[in-house]
mmCIF file of the N, C-alpha and C atoms, coordinates in Angstrom:
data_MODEL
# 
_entry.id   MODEL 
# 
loop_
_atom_site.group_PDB 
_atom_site.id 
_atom_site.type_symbol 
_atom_site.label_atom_id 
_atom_site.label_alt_id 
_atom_site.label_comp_id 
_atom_site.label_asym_id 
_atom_site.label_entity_id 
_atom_site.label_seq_id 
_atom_site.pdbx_PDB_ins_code 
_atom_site.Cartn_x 
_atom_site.Cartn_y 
_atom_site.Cartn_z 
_atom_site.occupancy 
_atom_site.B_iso_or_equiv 
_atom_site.pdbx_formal_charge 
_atom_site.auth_seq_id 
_atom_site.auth_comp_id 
_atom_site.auth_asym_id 
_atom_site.auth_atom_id 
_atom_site.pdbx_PDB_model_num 
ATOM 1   N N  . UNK A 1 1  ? -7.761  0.442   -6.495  1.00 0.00 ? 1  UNK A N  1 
ATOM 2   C CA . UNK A 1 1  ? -6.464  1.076   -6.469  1.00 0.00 ? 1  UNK A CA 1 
ATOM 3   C C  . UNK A 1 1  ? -5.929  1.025   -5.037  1.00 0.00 ? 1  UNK A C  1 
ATOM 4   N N  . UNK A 1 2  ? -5.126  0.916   -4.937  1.00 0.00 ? 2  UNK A N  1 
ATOM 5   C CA . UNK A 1 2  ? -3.917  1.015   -3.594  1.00 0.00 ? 2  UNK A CA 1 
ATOM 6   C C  . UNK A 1 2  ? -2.913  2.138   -3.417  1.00 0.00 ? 2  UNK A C  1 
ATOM 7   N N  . UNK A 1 3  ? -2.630  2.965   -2.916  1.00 0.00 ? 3  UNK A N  1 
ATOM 8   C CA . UNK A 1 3  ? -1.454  3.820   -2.639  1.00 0.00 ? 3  UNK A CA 1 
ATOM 9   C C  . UNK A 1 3  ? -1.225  3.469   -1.423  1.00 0.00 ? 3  UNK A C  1 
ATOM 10  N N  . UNK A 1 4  ? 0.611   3.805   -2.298  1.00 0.00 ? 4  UNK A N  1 
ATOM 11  C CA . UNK A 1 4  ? 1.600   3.863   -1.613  1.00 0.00 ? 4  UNK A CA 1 
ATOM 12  C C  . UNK A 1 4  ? 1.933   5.121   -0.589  1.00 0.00 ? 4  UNK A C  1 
ATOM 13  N N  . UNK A 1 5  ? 2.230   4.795   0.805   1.00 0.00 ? 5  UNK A N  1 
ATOM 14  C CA . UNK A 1 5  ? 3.085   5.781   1.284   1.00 0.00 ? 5  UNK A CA 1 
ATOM 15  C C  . UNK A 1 5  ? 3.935   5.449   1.321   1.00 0.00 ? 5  UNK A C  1 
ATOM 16  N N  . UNK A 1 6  ? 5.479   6.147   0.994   1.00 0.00 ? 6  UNK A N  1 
ATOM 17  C CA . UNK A 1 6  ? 6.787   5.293   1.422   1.00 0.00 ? 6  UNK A CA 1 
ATOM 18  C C  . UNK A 1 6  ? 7.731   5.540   2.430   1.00 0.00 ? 6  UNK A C  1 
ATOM 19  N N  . UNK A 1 7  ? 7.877   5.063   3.218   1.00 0.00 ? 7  UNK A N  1 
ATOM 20  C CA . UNK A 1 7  ? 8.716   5.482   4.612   1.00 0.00 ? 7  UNK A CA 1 
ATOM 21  C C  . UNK A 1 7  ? 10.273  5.339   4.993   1.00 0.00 ? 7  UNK A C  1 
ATOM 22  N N  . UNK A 1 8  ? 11.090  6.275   5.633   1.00 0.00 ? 8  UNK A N  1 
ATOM 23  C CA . UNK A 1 8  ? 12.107  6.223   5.569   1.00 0.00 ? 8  UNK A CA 1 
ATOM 24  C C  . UNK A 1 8  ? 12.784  5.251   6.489   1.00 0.00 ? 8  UNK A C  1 
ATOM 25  N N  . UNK A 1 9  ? 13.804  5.290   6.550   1.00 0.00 ? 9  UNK A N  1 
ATOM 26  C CA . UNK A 1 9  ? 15.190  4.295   7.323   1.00 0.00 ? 9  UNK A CA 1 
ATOM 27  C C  . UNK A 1 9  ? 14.304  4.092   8.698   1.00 0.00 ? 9  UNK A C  1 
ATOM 28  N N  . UNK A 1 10 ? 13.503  5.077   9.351   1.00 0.00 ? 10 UNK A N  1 
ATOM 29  C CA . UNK A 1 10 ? 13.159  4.831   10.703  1.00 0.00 ? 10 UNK A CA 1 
ATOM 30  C C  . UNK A 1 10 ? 11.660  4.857   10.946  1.00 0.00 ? 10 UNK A C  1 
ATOM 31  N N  . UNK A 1 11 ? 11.284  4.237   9.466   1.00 0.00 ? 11 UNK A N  1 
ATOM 32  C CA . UNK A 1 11 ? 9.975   3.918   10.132  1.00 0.00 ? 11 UNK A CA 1 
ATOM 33  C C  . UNK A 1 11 ? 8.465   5.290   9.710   1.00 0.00 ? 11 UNK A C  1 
ATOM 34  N N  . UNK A 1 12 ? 8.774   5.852   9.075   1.00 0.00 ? 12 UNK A N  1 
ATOM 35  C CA . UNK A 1 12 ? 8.647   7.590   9.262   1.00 0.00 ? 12 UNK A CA 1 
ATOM 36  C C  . UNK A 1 12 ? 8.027   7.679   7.719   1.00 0.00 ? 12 UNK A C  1 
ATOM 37  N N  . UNK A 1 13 ? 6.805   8.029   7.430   1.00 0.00 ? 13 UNK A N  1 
ATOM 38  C CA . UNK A 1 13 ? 5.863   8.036   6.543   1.00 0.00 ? 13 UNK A CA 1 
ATOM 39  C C  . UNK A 1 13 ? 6.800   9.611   5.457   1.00 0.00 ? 13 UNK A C  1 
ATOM 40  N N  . UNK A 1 14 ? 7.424   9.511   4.359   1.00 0.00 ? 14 UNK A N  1 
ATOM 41  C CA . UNK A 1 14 ? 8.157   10.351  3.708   1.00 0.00 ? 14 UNK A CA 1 
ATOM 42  C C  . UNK A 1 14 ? 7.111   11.339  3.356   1.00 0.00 ? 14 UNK A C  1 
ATOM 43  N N  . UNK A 1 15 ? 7.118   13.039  4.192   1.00 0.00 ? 15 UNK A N  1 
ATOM 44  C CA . UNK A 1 15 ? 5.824   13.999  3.363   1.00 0.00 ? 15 UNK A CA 1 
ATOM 45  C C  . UNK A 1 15 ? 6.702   14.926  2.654   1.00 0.00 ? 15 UNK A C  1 
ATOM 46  N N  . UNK A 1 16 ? 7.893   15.269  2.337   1.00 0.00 ? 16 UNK A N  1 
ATOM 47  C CA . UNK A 1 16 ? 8.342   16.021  1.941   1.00 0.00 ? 16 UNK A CA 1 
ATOM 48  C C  . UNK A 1 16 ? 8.501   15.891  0.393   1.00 0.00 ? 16 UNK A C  1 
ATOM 49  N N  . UNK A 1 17 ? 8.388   16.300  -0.863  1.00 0.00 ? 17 UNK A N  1 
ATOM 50  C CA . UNK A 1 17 ? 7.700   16.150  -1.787  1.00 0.00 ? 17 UNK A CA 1 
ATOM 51  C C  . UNK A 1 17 ? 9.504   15.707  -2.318  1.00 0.00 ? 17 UNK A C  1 
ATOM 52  N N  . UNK A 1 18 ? 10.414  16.588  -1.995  1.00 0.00 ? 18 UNK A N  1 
ATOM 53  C CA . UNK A 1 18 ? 11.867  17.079  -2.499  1.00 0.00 ? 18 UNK A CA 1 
ATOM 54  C C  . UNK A 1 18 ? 12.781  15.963  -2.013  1.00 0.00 ? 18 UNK A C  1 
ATOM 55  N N  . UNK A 1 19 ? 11.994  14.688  -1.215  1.00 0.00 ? 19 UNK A N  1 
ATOM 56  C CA . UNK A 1 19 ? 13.212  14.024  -0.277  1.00 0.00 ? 19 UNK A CA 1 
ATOM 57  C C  . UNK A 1 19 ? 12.790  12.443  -1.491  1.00 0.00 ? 19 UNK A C  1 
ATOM 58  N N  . UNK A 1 20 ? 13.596  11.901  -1.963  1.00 0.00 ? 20 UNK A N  1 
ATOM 59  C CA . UNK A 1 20 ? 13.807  10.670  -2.530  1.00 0.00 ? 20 UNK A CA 1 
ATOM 60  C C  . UNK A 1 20 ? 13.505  9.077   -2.031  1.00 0.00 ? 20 UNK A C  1 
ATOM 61  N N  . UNK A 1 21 ? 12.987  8.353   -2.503  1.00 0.00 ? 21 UNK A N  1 
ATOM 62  C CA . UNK A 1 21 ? 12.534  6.921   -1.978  1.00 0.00 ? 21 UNK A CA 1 
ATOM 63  C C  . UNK A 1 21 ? 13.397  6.334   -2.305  1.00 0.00 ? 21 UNK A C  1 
ATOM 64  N N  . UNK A 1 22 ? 14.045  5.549   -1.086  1.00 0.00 ? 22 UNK A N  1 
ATOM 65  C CA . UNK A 1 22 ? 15.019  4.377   -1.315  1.00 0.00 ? 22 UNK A CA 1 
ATOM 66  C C  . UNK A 1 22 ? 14.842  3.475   -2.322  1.00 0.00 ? 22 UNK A C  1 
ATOM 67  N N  . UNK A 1 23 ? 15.638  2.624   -3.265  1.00 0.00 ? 23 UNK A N  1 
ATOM 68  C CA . UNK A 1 23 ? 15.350  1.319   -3.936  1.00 0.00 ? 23 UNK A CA 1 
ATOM 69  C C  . UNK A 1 23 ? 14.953  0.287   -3.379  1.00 0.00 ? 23 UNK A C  1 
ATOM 70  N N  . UNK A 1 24 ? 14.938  0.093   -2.410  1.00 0.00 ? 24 UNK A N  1 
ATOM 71  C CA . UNK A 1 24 ? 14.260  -1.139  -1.239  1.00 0.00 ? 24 UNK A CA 1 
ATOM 72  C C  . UNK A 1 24 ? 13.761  -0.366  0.089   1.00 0.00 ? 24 UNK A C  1 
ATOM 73  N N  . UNK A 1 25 ? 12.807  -0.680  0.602   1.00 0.00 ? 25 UNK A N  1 
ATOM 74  C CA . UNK A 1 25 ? 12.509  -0.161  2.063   1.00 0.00 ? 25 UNK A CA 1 
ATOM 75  C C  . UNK A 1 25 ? 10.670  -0.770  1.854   1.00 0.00 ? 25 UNK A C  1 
ATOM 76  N N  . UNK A 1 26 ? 10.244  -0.199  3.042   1.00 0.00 ? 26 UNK A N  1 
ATOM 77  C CA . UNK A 1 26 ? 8.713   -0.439  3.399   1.00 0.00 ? 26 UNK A CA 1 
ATOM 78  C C  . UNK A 1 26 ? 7.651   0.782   2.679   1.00 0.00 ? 26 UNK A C  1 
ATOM 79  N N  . UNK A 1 27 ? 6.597   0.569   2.560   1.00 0.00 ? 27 UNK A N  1 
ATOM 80  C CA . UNK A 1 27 ? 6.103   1.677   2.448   1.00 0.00 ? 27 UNK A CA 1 
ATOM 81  C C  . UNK A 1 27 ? 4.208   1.306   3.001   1.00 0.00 ? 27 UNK A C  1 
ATOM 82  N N  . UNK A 1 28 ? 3.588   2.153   3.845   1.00 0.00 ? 28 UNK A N  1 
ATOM 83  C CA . UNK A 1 28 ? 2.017   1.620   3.967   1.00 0.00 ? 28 UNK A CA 1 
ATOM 84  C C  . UNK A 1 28 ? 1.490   1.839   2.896   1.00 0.00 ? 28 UNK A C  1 
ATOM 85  N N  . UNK A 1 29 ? 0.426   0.803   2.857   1.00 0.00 ? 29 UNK A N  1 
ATOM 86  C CA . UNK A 1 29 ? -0.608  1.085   1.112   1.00 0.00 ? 29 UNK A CA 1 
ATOM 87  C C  . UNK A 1 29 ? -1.955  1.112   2.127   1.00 0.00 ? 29 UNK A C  1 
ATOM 88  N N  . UNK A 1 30 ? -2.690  2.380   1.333   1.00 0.00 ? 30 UNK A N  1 
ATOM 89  C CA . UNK A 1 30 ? -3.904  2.246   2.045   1.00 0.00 ? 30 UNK A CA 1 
ATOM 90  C C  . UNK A 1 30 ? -5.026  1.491   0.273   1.00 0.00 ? 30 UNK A C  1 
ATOM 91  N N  . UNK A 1 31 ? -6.222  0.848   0.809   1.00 0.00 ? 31 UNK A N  1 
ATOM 92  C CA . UNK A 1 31 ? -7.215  0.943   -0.275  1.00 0.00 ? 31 UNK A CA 1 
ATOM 93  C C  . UNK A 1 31 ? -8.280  2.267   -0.134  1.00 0.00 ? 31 UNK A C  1 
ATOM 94  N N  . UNK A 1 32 ? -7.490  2.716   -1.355  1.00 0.00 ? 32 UNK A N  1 
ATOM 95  C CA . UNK A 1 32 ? -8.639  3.984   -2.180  1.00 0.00 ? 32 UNK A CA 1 
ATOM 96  C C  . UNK A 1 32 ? -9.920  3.970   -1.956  1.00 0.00 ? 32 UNK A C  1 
ATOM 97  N N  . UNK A 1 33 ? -10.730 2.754   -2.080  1.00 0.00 ? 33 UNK A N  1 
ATOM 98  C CA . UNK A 1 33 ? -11.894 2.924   -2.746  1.00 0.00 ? 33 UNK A CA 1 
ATOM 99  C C  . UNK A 1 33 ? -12.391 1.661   -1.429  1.00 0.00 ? 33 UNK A C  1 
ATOM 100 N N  . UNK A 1 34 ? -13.135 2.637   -0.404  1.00 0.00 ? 34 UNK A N  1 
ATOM 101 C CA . UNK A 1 34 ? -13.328 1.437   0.582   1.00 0.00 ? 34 UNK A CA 1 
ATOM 102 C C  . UNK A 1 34 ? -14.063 0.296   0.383   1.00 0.00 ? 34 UNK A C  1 
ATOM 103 N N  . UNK A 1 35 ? -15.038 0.426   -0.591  1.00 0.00 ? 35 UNK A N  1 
ATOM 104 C CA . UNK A 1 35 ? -15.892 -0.325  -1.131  1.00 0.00 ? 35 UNK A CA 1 
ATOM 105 C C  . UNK A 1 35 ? -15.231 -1.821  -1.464  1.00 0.00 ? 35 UNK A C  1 
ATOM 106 N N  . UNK A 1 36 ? -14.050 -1.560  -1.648  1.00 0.00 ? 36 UNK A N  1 
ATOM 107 C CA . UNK A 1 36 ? -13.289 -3.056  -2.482  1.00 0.00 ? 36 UNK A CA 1 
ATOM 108 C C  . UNK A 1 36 ? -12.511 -3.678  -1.021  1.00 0.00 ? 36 UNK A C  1 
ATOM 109 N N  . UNK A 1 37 ? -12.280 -3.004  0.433   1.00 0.00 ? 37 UNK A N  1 
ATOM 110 C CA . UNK A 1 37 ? -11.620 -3.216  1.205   1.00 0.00 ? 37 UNK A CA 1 
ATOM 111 C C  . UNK A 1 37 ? -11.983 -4.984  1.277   1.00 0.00 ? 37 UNK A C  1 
ATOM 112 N N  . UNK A 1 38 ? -13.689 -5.616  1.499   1.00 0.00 ? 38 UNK A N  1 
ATOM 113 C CA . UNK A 1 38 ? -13.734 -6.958  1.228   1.00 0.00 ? 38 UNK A CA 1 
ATOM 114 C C  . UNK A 1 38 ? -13.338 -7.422  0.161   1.00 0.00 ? 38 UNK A C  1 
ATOM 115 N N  . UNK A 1 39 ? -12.934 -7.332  -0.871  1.00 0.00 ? 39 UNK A N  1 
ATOM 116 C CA . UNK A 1 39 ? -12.407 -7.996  -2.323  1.00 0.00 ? 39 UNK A CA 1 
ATOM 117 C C  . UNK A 1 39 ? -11.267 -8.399  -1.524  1.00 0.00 ? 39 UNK A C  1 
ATOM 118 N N  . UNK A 1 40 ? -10.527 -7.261  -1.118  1.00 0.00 ? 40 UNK A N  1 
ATOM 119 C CA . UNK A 1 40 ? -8.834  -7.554  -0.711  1.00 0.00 ? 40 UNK A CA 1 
ATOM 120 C C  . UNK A 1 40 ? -8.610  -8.094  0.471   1.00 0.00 ? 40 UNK A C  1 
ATOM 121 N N  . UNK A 1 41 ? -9.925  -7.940  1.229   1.00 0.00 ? 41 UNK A N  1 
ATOM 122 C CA . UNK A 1 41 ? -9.682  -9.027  2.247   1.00 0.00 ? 41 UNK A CA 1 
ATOM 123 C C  . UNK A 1 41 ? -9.527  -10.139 2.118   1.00 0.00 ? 41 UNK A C  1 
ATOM 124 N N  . UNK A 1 42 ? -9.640  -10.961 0.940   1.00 0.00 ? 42 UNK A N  1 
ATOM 125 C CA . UNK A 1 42 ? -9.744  -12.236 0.492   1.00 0.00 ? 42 UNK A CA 1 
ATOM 126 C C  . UNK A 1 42 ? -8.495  -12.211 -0.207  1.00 0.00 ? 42 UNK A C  1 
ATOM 127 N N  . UNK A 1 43 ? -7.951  -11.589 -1.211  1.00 0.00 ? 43 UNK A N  1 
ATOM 128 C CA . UNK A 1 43 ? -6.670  -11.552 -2.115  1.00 0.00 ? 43 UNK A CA 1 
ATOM 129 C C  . UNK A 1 43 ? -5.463  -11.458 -1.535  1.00 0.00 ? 43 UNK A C  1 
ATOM 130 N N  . UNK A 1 44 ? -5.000  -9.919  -0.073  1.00 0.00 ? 44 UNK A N  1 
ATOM 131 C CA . UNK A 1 44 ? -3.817  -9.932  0.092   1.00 0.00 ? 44 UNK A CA 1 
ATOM 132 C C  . UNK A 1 44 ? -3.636  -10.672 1.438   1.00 0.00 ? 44 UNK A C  1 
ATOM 133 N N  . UNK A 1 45 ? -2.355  -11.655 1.807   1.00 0.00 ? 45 UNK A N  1 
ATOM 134 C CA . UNK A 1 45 ? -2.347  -12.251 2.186   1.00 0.00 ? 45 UNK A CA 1 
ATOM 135 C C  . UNK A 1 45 ? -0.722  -12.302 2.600   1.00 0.00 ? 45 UNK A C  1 
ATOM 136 N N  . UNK A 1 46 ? 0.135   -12.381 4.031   1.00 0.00 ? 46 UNK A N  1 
ATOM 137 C CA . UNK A 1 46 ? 1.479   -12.151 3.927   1.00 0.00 ? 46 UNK A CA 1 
ATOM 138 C C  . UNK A 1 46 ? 1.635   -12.837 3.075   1.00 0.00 ? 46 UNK A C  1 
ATOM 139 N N  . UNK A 1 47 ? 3.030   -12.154 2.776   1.00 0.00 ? 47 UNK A N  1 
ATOM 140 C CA . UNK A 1 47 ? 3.995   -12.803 1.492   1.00 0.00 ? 47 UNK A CA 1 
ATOM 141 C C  . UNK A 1 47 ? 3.549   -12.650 -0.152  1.00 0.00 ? 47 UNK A C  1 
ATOM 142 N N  . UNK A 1 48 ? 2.184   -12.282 -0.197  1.00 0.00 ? 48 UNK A N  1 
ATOM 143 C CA . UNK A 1 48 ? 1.601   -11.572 -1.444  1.00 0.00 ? 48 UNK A CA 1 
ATOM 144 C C  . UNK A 1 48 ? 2.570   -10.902 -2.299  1.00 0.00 ? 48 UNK A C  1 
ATOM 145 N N  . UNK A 1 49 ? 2.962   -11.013 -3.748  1.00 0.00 ? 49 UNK A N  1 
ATOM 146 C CA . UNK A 1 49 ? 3.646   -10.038 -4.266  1.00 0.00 ? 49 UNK A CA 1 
ATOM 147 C C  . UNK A 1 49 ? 2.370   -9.886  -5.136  1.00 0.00 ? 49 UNK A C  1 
ATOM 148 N N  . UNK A 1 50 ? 3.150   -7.904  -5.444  1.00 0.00 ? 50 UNK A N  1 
ATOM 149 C CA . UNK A 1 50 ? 2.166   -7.119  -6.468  1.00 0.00 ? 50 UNK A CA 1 
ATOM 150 C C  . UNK A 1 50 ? 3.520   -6.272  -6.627  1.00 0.00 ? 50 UNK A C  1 
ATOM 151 N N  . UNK A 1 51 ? 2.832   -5.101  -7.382  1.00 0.00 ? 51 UNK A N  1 
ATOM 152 C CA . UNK A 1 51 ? 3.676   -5.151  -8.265  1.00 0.00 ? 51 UNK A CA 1 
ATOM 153 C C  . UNK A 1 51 ? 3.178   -3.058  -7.974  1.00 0.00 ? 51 UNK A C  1 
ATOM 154 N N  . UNK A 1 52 ? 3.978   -1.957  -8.583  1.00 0.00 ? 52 UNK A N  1 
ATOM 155 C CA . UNK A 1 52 ? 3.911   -0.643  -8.250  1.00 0.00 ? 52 UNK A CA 1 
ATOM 156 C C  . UNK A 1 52 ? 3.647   -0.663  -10.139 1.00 0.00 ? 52 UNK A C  1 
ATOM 157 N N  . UNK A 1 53 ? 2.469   -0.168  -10.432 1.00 0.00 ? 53 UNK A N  1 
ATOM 158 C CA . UNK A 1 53 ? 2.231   0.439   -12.186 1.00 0.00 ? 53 UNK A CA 1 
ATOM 159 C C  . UNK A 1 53 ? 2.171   1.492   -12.130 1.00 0.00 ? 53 UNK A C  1 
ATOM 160 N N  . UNK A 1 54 ? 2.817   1.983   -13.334 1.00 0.00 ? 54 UNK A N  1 
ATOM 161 C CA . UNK A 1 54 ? 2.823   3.028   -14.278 1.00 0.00 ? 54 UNK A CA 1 
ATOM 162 C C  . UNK A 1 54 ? 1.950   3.093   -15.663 1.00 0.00 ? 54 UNK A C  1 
ATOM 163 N N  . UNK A 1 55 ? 0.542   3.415   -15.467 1.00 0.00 ? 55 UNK A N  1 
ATOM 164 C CA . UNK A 1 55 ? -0.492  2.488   -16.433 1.00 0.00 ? 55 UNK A CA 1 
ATOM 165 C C  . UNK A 1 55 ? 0.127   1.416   -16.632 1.00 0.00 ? 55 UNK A C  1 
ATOM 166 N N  . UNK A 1 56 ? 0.704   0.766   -17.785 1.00 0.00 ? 56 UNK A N  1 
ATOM 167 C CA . UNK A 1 56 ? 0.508   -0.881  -17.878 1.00 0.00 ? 56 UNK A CA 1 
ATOM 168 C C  . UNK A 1 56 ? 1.856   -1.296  -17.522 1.00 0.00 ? 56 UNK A C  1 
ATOM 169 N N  . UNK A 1 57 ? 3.325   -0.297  -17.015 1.00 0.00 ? 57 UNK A N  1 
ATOM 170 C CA . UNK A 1 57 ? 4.496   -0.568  -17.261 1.00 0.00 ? 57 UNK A CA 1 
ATOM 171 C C  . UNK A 1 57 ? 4.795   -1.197  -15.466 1.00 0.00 ? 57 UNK A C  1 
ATOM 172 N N  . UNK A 1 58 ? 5.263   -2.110  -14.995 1.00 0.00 ? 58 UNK A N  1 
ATOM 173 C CA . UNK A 1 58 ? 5.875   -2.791  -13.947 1.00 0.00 ? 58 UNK A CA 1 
ATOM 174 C C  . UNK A 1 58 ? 6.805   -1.835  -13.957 1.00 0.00 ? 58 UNK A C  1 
ATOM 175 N N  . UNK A 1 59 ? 7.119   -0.801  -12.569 1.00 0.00 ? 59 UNK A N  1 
ATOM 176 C CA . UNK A 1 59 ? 8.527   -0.061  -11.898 1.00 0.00 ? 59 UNK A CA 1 
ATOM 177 C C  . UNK A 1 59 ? 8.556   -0.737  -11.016 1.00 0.00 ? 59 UNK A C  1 
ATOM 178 N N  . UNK A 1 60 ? 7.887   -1.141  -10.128 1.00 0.00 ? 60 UNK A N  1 
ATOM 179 C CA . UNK A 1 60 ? 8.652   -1.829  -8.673  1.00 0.00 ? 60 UNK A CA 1 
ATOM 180 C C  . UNK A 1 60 ? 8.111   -3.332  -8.310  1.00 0.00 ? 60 UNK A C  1 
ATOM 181 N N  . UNK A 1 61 ? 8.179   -3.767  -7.958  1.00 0.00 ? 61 UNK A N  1 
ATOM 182 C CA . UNK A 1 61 ? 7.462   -5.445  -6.989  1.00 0.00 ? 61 UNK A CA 1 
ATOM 183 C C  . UNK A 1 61 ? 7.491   -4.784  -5.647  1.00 0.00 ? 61 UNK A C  1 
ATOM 184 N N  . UNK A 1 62 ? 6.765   -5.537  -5.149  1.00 0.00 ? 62 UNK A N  1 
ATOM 185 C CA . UNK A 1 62 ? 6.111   -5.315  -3.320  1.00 0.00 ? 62 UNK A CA 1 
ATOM 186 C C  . UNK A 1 62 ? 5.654   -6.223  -2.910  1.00 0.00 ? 62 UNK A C  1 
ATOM 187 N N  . UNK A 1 63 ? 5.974   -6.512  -1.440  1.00 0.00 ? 63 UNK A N  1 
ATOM 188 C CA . UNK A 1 63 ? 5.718   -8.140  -1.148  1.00 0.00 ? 63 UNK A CA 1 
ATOM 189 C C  . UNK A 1 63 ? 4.874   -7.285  0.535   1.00 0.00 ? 63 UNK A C  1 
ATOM 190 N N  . UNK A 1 64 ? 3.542   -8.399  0.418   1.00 0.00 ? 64 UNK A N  1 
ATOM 191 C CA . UNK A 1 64 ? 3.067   -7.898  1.946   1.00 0.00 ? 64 UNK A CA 1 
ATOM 192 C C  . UNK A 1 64 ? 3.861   -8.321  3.177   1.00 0.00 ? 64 UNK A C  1 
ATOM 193 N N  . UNK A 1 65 ? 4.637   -7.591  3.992   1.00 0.00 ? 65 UNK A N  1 
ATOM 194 C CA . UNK A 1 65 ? 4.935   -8.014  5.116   1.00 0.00 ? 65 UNK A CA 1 
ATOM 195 C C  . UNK A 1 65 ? 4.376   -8.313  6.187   1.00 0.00 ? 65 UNK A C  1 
ATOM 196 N N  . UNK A 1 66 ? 3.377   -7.185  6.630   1.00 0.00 ? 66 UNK A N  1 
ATOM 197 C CA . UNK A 1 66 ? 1.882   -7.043  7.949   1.00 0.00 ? 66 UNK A CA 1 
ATOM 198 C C  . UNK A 1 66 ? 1.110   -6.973  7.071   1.00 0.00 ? 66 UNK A C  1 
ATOM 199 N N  . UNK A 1 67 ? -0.017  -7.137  7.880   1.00 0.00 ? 67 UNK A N  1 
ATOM 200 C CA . UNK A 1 67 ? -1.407  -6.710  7.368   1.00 0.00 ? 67 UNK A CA 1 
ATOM 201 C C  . UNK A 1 67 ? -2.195  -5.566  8.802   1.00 0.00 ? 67 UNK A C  1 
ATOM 202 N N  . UNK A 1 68 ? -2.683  -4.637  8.472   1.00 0.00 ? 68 UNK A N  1 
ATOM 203 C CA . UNK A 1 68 ? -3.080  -3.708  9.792   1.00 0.00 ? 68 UNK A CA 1 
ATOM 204 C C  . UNK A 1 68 ? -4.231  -3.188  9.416   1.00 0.00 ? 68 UNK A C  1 
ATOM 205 N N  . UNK A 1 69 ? -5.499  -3.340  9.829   1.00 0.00 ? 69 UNK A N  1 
ATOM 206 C CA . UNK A 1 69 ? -6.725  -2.237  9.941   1.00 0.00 ? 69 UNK A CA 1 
ATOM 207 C C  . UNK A 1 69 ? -7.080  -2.739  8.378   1.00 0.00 ? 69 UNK A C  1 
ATOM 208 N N  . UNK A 1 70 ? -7.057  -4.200  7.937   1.00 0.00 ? 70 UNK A N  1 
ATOM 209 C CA . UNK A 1 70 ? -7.795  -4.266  6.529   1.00 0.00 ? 70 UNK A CA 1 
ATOM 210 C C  . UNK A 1 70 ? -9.036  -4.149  6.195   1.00 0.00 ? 70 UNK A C  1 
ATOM 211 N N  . UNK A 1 71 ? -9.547  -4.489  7.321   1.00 0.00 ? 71 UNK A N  1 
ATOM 212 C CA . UNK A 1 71 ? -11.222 -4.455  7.157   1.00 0.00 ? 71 UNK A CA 1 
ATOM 213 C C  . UNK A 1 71 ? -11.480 -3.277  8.242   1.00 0.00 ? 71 UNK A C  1 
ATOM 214 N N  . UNK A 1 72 ? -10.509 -2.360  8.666   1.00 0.00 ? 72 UNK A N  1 
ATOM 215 C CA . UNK A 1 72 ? -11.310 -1.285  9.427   1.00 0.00 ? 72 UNK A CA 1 
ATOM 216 C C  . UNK A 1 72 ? -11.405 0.082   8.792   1.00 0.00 ? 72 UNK A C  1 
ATOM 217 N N  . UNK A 1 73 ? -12.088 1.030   9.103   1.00 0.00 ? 73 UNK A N  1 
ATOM 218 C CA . UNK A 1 73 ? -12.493 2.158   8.530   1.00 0.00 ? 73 UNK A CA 1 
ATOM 219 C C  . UNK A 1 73 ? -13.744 1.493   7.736   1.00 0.00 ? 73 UNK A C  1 
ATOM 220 N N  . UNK A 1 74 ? -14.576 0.975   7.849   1.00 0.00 ? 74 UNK A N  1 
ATOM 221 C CA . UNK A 1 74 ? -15.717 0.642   6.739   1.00 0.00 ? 74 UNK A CA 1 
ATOM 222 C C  . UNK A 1 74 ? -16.283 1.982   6.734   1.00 0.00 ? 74 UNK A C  1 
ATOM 223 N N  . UNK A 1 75 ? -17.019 1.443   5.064   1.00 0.00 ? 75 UNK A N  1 
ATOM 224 C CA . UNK A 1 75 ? -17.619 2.818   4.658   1.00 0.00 ? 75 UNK A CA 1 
ATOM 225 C C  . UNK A 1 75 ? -18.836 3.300   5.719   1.00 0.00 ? 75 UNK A C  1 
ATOM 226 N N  . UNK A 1 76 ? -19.272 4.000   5.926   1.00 0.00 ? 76 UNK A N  1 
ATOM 227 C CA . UNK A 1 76 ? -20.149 5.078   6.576   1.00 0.00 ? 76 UNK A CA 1 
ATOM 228 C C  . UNK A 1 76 ? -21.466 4.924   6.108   1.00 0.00 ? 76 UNK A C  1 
ATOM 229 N N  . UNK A 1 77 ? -22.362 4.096   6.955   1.00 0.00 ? 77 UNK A N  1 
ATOM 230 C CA . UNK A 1 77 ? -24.157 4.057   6.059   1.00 0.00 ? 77 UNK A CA 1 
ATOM 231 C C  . UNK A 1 77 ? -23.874 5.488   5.980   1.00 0.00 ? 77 UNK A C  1 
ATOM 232 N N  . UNK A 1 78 ? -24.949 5.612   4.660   1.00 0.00 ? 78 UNK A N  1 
ATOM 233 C CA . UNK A 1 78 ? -25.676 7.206   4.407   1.00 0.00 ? 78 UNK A CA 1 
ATOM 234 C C  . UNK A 1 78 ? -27.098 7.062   4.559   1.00 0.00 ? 78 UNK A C  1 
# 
């Protein structure tokens, strides 16, 4: 899984629950589940489109612009 943060006109990570996401703009996606961070190191790639689901229903497309910190944060030996 991937989430979205979506950010406003200036760049600015949206936390306010009450404030609305533009129809076009940027947003950072972090990976959920660090474990898969190498899977996606191999898959996303600039210019990548994917796609925002609603279980199986397509609401948005998303195209990678950057890529930042894909392989950092690795998981933590235990």
């Amino acid at each position: 899984m991937i989430w979205p943060e979506f950010e406003n006109l200036d760049g600015e990570v949206i936390l306010q629950s009450d404030c609305s996401v533009n129809q076009s703009g940027t947003a950072r996606m972090w990976i959920i589940v660090p474990e898969r961070r190498p899977y996606h190191h191999y898959k996303i790639k600039l210019g990548t489109i994917g796609y925002f689901m609603e279980g199986a229903k397509k609401v948005a497309e998303c195209e990678v612009v950057e890529l930042m910190g894909l392989l950092s944060n690795p998981v933590a030996s235990q």
